[in-house]
C-alpha positions as CSV (number, residue, x, y, z in Angstrom):
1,X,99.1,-34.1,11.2
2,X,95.4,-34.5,10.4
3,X,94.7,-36.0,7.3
4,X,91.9,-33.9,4.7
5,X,88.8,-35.5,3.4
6,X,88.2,-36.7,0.0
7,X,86.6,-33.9,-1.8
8,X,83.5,-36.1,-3.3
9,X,83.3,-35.8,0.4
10,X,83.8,-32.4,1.3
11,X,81.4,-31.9,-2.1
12,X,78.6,-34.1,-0.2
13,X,79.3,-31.9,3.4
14,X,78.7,-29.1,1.4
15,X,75.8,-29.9,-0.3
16,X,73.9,-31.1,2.8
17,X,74.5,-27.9,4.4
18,X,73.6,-26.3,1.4
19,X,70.2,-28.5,1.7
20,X,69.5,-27.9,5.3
21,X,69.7,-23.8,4.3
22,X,67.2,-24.1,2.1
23,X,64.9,-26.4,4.0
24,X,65.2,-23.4,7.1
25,X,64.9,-20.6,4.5
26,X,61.6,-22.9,3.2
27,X,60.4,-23.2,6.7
28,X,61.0,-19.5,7.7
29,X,59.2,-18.1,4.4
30,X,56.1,-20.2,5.4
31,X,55.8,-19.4,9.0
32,X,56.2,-15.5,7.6
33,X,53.3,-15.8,5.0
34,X,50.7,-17.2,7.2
35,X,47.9,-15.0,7.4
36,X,47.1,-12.8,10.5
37,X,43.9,-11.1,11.1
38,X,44.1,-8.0,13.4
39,X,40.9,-7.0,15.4
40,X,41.6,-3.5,16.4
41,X,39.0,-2.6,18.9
42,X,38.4,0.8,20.0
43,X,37.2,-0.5,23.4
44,X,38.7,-1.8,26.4
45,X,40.1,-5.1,27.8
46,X,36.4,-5.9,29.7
47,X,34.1,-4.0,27.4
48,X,31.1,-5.7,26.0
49,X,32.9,-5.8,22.5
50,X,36.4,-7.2,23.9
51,X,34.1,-9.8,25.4
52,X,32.0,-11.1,22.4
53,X,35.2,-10.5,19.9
54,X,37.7,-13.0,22.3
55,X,34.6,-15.7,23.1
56,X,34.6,-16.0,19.6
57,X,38.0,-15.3,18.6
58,X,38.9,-19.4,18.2
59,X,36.3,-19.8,16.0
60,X,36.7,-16.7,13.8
61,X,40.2,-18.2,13.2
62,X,39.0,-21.7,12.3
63,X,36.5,-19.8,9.6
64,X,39.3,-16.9,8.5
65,X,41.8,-19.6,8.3
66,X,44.1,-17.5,9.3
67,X,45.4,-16.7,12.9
68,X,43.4,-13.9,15.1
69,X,45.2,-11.0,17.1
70,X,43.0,-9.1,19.0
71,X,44.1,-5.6,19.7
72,X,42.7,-3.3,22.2
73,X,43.0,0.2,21.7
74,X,40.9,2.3,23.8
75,X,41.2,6.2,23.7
76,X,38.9,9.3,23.3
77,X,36.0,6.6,23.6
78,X,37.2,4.6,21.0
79,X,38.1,7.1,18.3
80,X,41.9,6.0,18.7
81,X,41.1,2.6,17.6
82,X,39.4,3.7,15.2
83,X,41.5,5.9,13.5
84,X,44.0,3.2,14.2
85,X,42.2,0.8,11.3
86,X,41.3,4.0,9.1
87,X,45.0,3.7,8.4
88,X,45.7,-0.1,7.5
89,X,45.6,-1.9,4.0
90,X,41.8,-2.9,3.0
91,X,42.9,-5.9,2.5
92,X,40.6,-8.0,5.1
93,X,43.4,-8.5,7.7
94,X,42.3,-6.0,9.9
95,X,39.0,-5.1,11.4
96,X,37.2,-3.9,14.0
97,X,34.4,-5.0,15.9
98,X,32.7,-2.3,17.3
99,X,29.4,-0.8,18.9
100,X,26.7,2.0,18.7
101,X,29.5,4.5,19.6
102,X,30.7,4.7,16.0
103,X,27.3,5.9,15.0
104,X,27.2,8.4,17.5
105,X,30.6,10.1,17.0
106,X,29.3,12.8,14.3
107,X,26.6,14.0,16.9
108,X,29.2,14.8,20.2
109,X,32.2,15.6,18.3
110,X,32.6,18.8,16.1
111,X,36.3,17.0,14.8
112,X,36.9,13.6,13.8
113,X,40.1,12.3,12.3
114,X,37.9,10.1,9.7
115,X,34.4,10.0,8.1
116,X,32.6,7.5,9.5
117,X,30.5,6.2,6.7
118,X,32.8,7.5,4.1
119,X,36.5,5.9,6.0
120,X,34.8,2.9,6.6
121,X,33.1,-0.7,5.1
122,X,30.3,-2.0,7.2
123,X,30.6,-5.7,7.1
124,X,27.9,-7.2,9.3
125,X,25.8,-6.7,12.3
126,X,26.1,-9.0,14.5
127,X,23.2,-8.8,17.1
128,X,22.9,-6.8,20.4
129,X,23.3,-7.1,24.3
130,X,21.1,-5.2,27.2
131,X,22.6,-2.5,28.7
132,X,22.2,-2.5,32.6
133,X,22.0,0.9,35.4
134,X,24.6,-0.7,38.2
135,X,25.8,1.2,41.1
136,X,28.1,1.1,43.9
137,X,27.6,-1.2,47.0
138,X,28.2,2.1,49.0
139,X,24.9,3.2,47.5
140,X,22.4,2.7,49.9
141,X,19.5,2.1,47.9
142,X,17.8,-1.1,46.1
143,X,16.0,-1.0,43.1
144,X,15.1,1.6,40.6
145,X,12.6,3.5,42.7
146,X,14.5,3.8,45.7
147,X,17.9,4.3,43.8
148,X,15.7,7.4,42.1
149,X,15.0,9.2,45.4
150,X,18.3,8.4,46.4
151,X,20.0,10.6,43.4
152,X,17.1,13.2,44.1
153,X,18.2,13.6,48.2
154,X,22.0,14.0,46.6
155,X,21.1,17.2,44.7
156,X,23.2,16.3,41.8
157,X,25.8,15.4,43.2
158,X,26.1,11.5,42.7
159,X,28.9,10.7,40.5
160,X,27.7,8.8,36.9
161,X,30.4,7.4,34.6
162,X,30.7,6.7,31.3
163,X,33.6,4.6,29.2
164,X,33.9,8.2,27.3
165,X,32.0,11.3,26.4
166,X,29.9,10.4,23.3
167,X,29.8,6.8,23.9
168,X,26.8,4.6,23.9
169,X,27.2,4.3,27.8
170,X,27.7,8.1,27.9
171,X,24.3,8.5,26.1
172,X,22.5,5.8,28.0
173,X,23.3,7.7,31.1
174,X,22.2,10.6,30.0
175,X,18.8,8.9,28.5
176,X,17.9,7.8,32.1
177,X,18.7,10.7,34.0
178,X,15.9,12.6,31.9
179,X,13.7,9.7,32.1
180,X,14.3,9.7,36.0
181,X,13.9,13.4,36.1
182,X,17.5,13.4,37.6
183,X,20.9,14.7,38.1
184,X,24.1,13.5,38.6
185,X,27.9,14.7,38.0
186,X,29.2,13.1,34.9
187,X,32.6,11.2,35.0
188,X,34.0,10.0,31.7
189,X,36.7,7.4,31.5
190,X,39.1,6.2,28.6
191,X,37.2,2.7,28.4
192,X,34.9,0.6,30.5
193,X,38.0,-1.6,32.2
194,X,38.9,1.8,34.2
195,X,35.2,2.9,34.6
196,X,34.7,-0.6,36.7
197,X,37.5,-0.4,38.4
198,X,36.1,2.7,40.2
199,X,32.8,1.2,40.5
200,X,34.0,-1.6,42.4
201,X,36.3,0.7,44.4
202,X,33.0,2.7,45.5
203,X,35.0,5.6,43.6
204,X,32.3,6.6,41.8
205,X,28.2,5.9,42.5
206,X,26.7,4.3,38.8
207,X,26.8,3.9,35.8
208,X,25.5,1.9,32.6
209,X,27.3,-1.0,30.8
210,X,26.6,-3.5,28.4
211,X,25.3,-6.8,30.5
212,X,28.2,-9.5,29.5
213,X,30.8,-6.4,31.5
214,X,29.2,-6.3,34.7
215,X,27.7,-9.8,34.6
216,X,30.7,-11.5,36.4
217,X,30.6,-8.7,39.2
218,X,26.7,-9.0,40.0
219,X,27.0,-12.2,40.5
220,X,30.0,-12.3,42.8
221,X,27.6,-9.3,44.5
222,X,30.6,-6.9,44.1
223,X,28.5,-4.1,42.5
224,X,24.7,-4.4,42.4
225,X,21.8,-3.9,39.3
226,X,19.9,-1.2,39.6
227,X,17.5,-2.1,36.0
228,X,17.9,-3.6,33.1
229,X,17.1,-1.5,29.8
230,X,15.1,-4.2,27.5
231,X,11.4,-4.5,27.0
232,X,11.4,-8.1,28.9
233,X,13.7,-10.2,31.5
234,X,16.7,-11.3,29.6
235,X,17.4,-15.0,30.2
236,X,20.8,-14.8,31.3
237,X,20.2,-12.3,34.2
238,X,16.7,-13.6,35.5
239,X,16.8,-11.7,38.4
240,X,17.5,-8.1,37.3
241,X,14.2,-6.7,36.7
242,X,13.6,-4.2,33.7
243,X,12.5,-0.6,34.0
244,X,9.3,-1.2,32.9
245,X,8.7,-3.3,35.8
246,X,9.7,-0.4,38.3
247,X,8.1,2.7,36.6
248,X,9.9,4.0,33.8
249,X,8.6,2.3,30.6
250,X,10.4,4.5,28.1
251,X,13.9,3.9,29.2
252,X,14.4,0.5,26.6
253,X,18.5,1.0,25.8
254,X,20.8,-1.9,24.3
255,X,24.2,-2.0,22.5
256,X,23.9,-3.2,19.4
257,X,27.4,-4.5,17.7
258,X,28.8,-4.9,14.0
259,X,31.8,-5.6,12.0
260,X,33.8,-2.9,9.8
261,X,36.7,-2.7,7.5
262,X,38.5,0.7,6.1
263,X,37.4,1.8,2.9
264,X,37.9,0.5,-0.6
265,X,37.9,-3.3,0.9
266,X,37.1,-5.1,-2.1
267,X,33.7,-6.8,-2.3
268,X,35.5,-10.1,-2.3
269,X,36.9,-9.5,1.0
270,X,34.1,-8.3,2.6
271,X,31.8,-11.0,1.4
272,X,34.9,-13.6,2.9
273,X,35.0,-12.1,6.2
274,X,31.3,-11.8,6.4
275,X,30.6,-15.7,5.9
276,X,33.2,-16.3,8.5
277,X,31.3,-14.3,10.8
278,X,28.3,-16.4,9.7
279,X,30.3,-19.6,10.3
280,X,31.8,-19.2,13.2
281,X,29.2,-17.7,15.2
282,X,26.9,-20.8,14.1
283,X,29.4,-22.4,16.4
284,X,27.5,-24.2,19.3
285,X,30.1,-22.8,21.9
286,X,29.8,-19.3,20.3
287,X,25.9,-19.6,21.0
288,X,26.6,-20.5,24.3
289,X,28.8,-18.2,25.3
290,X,27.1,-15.6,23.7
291,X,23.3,-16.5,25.5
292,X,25.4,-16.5,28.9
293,X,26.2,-13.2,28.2
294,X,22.6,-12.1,27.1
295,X,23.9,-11.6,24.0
296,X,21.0,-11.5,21.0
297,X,22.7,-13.2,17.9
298,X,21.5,-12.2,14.5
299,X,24.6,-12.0,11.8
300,X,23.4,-10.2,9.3
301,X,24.5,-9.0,5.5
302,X,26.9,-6.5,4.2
303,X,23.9,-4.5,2.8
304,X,21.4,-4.6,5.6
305,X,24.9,-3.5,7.9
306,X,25.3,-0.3,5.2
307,X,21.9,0.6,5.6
308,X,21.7,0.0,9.2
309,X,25.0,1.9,10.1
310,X,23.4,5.1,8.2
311,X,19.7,5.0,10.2
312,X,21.5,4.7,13.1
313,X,23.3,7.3,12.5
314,X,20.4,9.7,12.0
315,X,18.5,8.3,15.0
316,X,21.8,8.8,17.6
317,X,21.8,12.5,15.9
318,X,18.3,13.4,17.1
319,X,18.6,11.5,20.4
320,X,21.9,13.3,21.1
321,X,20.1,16.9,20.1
322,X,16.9,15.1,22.7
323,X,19.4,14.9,25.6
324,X,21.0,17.8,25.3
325,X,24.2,17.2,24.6
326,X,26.1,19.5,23.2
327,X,29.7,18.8,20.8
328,X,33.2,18.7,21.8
């Protein structure tokens, strides 16, 4: 028959038990209050903005101090994602990095499910990268002045594609067909990871796309450059020669790309999250990886990003009414 403990013993069993409860209850309430920051981009996995928001994604979370989550959700050319942070608390735990398309949304779309300047906090602009005309290697034409007679023998017919109508790529396209005095058939994706795909495919003929997207396929000569839309040769893609160069001065394109919040972020928040920005991409491996991907760096302040996300706005509006496009 087996004999019972003492109870100062059972007392000291229970006790323990009682300790090592609390120690995992402790533990458990910790791990749950660490602080997450959501980046919910309206952009693809392979877009321009994925790119520069996971290169710098390590050192965002060193400055936030919190851990980073990025979050892709593409859609309607980005206005998913963005109507995916619209809803969240303005607390500084979710934001979006996004590009020139959020400024260009009023001019192509007749509904949106938020007001852009009115939903939304800018918190900074970060800088900008070139935006390159690629095309298919089943295009048989080199170089901007032979790729333009080439679209001129197809009669409109050539296939150009865009991450989604009313984007900045949509735009860009349509900004160098009239330069180019061309035509092509316009074929709009749900984000620039499936617009490559069929690029590389030979699926469709060209397109435009931020540099730091294609960058990886032009050099494995998987697609090839057509142009580059800056005023100069970008460092980090030597070889690709501008438009100037080749005949058609005017056609000077770039995405540009900034931070935002949803509205009624308090001023504390937003002037927390904008000297992380500040901090972390004053990391030496930030600046590297963003000058590899011909990526302009210039973080700039919660005011000039206001005032900056309203001009642009009025510019995309008359250079949507120049090119003709009309609203969904």
């Amino acid at each position: 028959m087996p004999r019972s403990r003492p109870a100062a013993t059972r007392r000291s069993t229970v006790l323990a038990l009682a300790g090592l409860g609390s120690l995992s209850l402790t533990q458990s309430v910790g791990a749950q209050s660490e602080k997450i920051t959501r980046f919910i981009l309206p952009n693809a996995t392979g877009s321009g903005v994925d790119t520069i928001t996971r290169s710098a994604s390590a050192a965002l979370g060193r400055a936030l101090g919190s851990s980073v989550v990025v979050e892709n959700q593409p859609g309607a050319g980005g206005i998913v994602g963005l109507q995916a942070l619209s809803r969240t608390a303005p607390d500084g735990y979710a934001l979006s990095v996004v590009s020139n398309n959020v400024v260009i949304f009023p001019s192509v779309y007749a509904r949106l499910p938020f007001d852009v300047l009115a939903d939304f906090v800018p918190i900074t602009v970060i800088g900008y990268t070139p935006i390159v005309v690629v095309a298919s290697n089943k295009v048989p034409a080199n170089g901007s002045r032979q790729f333009i007679e080439w679209l001129k023998s197809r009669n409109g017919e050539a296939t150009v594609a865009s991450a989604g109508a009313g984007t900045i790529i949509h735009l860009a396209n349509e900004m160098f067909l009239n330069e180019s005095g061309t035509r092509a058939r316009a074929v709009h994706y749900k984000g620039v990871g499936p617009m490559l795909t069929d690029l590389l495919g030979g699926h469709i003929d060209f397109c435009t796309a931020a540099l730091p997207s294609v960058q990886g396929h032009l050099r494995n000569g998987l697609i090839k450059a057509v142009g580059i839309g800056t005023e100069k040769r970008v460092e980090a893609a030597p070889d690709i020669p501008t438009f100037a160069e080749q005949g058609l001065p005017s056609y000077i394109v770039e995405a540009w790309f900034g931070v935002l919040g949803p509205k009624a972020m308090s001023e504390a928040d937003v002037s927390r999250v904008h000297k992380a920005f500040v901090t972390a991409f004053s990391e030496p491996e930030v600046q590297a990886a963003m000058a590899k991907g011909g990526n302009v760096i210039n973080v700039r302040t919660p005011e000039f990003a206001r005032q900056y996300f309203a001009s642009e706005t009025r510019k995309y509006a008359e250079l949507v009414q120049r090119a003709g496009i009309e609203k969904q």
